[in-house]
Residue, then its C-alpha position, 0 to 999 in steps of 0.5 A: x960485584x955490584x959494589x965495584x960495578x958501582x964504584x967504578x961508575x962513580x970513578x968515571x964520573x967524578x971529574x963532573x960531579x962539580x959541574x953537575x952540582x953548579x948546573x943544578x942551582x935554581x936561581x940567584x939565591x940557590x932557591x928553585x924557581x916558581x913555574x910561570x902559569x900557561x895563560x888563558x882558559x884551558x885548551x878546547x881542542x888538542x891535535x898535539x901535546x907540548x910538554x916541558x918539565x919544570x923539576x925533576x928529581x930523584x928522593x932517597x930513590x924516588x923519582x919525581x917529576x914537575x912538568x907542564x902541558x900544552x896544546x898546540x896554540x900553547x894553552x894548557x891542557x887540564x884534566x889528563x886522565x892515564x900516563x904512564x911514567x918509566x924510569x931509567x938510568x944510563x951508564x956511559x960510555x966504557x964504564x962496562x968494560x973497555x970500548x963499551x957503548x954506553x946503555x940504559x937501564x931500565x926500572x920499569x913502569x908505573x900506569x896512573x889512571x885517574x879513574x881507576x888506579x894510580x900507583x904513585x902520587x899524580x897531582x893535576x893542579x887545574x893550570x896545565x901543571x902536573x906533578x908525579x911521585x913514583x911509588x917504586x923506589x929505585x934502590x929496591x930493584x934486584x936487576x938493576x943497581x941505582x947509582x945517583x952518579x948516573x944520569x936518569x931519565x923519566x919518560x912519559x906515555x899520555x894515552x889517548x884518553x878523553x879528558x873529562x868533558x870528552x875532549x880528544x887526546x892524542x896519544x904522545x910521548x915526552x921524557x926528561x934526562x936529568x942528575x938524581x940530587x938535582x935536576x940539573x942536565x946530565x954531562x953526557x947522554x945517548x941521543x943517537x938518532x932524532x925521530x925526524x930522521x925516523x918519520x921521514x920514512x914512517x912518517x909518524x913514527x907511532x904507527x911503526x909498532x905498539x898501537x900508536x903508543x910511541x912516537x918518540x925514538x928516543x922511548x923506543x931507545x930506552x925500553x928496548x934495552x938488555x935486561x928489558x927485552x931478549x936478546x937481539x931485541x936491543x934497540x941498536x940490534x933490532x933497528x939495524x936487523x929491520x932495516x938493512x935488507x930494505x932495498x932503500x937508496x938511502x940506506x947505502x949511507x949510515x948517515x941517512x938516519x945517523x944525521x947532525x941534528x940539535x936533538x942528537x948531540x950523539x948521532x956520530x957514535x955510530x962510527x966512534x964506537x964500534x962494538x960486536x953487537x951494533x956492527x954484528x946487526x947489519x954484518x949477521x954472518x960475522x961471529x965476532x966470538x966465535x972469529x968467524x968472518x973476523x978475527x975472534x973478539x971476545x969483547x969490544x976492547x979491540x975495535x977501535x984499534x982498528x976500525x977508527x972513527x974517520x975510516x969507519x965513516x969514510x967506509x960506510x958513506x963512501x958508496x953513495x959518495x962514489x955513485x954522485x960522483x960517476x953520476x955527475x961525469x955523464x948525461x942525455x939529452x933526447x928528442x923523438x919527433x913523430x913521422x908520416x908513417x907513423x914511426x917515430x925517431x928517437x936521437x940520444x945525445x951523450x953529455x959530459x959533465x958540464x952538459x955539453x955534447x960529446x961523441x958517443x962513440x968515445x964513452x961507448x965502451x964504458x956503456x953496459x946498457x942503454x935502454x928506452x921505452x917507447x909509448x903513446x898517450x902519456x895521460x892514459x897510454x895505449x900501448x901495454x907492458x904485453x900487447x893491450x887490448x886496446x892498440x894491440x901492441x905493446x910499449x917498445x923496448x929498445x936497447x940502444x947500446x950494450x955492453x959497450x956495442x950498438x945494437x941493431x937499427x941502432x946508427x951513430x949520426x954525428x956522435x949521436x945514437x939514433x933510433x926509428x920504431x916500428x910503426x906506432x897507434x897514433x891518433x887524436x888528442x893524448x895519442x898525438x904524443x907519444x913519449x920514451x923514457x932511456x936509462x943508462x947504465x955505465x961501468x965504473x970502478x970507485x969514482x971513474x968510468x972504466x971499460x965494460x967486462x964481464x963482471x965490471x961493476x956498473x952505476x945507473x945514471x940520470x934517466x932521460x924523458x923525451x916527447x914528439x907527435x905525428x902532427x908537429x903540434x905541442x905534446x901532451x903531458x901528463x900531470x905531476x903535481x899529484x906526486x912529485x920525485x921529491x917526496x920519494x927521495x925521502x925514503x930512497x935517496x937522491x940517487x937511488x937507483x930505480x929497477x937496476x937489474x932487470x932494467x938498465x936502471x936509472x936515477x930520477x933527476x931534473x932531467x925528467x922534468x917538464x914543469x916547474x913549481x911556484x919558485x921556477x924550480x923544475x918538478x921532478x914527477x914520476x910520470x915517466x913510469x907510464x911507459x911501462x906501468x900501463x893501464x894494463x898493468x905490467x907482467x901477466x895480465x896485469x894480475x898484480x896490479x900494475x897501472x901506476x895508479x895502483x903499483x904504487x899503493x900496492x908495493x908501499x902498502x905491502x912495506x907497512x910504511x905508509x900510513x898516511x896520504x901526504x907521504x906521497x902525494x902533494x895533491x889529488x888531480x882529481x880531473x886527471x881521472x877525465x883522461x882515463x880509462x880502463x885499468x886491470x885489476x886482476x888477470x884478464x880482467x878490468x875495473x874503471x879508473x877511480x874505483x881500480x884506485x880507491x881499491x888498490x888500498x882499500x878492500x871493495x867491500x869495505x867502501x861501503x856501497x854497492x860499487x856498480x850503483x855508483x857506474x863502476x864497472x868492477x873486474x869486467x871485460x876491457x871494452x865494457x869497463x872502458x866505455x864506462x871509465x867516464x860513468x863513474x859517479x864517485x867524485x859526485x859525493x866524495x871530494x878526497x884530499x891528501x890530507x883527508x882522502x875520506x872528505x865528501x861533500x857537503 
């Protein structure tokens, strides 16, 4: 069975044989070229390595490898001490069986370190040029067949061993594909997904899994294959079952991670070649085998009859394609203006899709839900998510309209919603202004508005940001250029939508925006969230933490996602902690402003000092922790950044 395996193989690739033996030729006379020489002294430093390969090749089934290092600034990195080298080979497309995906095989590994043991040949030539010969002969291996037809990867780990006079390495991956007898670039790869795609949510993707050991997908890709893992450890079975229960806006489109990208000249396989066990992935209660949930399939012959590519694709893009499109057919417009008696009046305008005003009342019945949120103080709001102990009251929630009826002390004024709250706490400064964010709900089947029912499908739709005072006076606002919108969209998309179902939902567009970058380009912040994620905090008590100084480390620590400040934040606005006061940290109970938010991260204890020596008060009573929320002397010492939220001063 081997040999046919192998001579099939060798038939599927036979009409690029020519091809792959001219690419191979070194130079004008048939001679390999001498590598150039990376100029000046040796790297002092290195925050990344920089690897290209000079010669790769495989030796009557011993794979070798020629290639070059360099730091950042592009000078060559000298004295590596640990790599580790894996070789692997890929069978392409249908070469397995009919509507086959192609898949990689893997030999195994060699670990050299130059202190210890190094199984093969490891040559440092002192210039930033390396050299490994592998000590394991391919044609030796009992699980896998070597066929020089195929093309060959070699991958590199270099281990975060310091050189020998104690400069720092980083931990860093590389690989090289390649044809065995010459080195030249194989006619066919398996580059499905580029490790941008990956770190726009992980952002480095190293610190996903493996201590830090790999950064690169395409590592991952290779290791995780059949024959090396278990079975649902392959890599197209693994990532698909890790990532499709996420509640992730950017996840309603394969090509949110199955992207056009120069890096990956195979990114579209995912709709070209369906097969039982990617497809099987995302869809876990179909068996394909067994024809449950599907007609049986006992192999991925038949696939393609029916699921073609452009179908396939147009099936799993088209619903976020669909929601941009009910989206842009409606918006608001909002005004809140303060009155004498304290109350404030709330007017939403409905807009079409070239933001005109139309009358309400001819889109009501496609409304499942319109919803606001009324609150004072946008830089420290007063009001909680439950009565606060500060004002007494709580935020106002007030539905507008639903399920296609206007609610109570809810009227129609000239095709316009209007509303008046109860009595608010306005007072001096920051509680001059109080601030109500609405979001809107609509029924919609596919791409058109359609009548509410019972059990209409809705979309949630752009969410809306409106201010006022008592005194007539310019509204404070609160600061974005800590963390802006578009840092999160990475993750969730741009029409991802936020708290649909318990909440009419909304999406977060240019329509919460008060401010605008270098560029005039308006900032998208998420201080509207304020109105619900108070200072004391949301649902009992404030017990799971839900200020949104700490909601959000809180949610996105327990995802193991994010690692690093600069995922979200653009900037620390430490002086915004001047118009903070006490937040809730545990039930009943509250912490002043900068330690509640250093500790929604980090454990008390593992700050270092003694919390209460540096003015904090630390799950106290509110009045206590409030008069003291500017007594902290944290900022005296500490002088955090994103990039580095450990600095202090010096």
């Amino acid at each position: 069975m081997m040999n046919a395996q192998t001579t099939k193989i060798a038939l599927l690739l036979a009409a690029s044989a020519v091809t792959m033996a001219l690419a191979g030729c070194g130079g004008s006379d048939g001679n390999d070229g001498n590598p150039g020489e990376p100029g000046g002294e040796p790297a002092p430093a290195i925050q990344t390595l920089n690897f290209a390969f000079d010669k790769s090749v495989v030796t009557n089934g011993i794979p070798s490898v020629e290639f070059t290092v360099t730091n950042e600034n592009d000078l060559p990195v000298v004295g590596l001490q640990k790599m580790r080298f894996a070789a692997a080979q890929l069978i392409p497309q249908g070469a397995t069986g009919a509507g086959n995906a192609s898949q990689w095989q893997y030999f195994g590994d060699e670990t050299c370190d130059v202190a210890a043991t190094c199984p093969g040949t490891f040559v440092d030539k002192k210039n930033g040029h390396y050299s490994y010969t592998f000590s394991m002969n391919l044609t030796a291996n009992t699980k896998v067949t070597y066929n020089e037809q195929l093309a060959q990867r070699v991958l590199i780990r270099a281990y975060n061993t310091p050189l020998p006079d104690g400069t720092q390495v980083p931990n860093s991956n590389a690989f090289v594909d390649f044809t065995a007898d010459t080195g030249a670039l194989p006619t066919y790869s398996r580059k499905i997904v580029a490790t941008e795609s990956c770190n726009t949510c992980h952002q480095d993707l190293a610190n996903v899994k493996h201590g830090g050991a790999y950064s690169d997908v395409n590592y991952c890709a290779t290791c995780h294959t059949a024959g090396k893992v278990g079975v649902g450890k392959e890599f197209n079975v693994l990532v698909h079952a890790k990532h499709k229960d996420l509640t992730l806006g950017s996840l309603e489109s394969c090509q949110s991670c199955h992207a056009a990208n120069e890096a990956t000249p195979d990114w579209s396989n995912w709709s070209r070649i369906p097969t039982a066990a990617s497809c099987g992935s995302c869809h876990s209660t179909v068996d394909f085998a067994a024809g449950k949930g599907h007609s049986q399939q006992l192999d991925n012959s038949n696939c393609i009859a029916c699921h073609n590519s452009d179908w396939t694709a147009e099936l799993h893009t088209g619903k976020t394609a669909d929601k941009k499109a009910v989206i842009a057919q409606l918006g608001m417009s909002a005004a809140l203006a303060g009155q004498a008696d304290d109350t404030a009046v709330l007017t939403v305008s409905i807009l079409d899709k070239d933001g005109n005003a139309i009358d309400a009342a001819t889109v009501q019945d496609k409304i499942k839900r319109l919803e606001s949120v009324t609150n004072v103080g946008p830089n420290f709001p007063i009001m909680g998510y439950n009565p606060s102990p500060g004002s007494g009251k709580a935020k106002i929630a007030k539905d507008l309209v639903k399920d296609g009826a206007l609610q109570e002390g809810v009227t129609l004024v000239d095709g316009k919603l209007v509303f008046t709250t109860p009595a608010l706490p306005f007072g001096a400064g920051d509680t001059d202004t109080a601030f109500t964010i609405i979001g809107l709900e609509v029924c919609s089947t596919g791409t058109s508005l359609t009548t509410c029912t019972a059990d209409s499908a809705t979309t949630s739709m752009k969410a809306e940001l409106a201010f006022g005072t008592k005194s007539g006076k310019a509204p404070s606002m609160r600061h974005v250029n800590s963390v802006e919108f578009g840092t999160c969209q990475g993750c969730h998309g741009d029409s991802f939508e936020i708290h649909k179902g318990h909440h009419a939902g909304f999406v977060m567009t240019e329509q919460l925006s008060h401010a605008k970058d270098a560029s005039g380009k308006p900032i998208v912040g998420v201080d509207a969230c304020v109105a619900c994620h108070t200072p004391d905090g949301t649902y009992a008590n404030g017990a799971n933490k839900g200020a949104l100084e700490m909601k959000l480390h809180v949610v996105h620590g327990k995802q193991g996602v994010i690692k690093e400040c600069t995922q979200c934040h653009n900037d620390f606005n430490l002086d915004a902690f001047k118009v903070k006061g006490a937040l809730a940290t545990t039930a009943g109970k509250y912490t002043t402003p900068i330690t509640a938010t250093c500790t929604s991260c980090h454990a008390p204890e593992s700050i270092g000092h003694g919390l209460e020596n540096m003015g904090a008060i630390v799950n106290g009573d509110y009045v206590q922790a409030n008069q003291a929320a500017q007594s902290e002397t944290c900022f005296y010492c500490h002088k955090p950044t994103p990039t580095d939220h450990t600095q202090v001063k010096m």
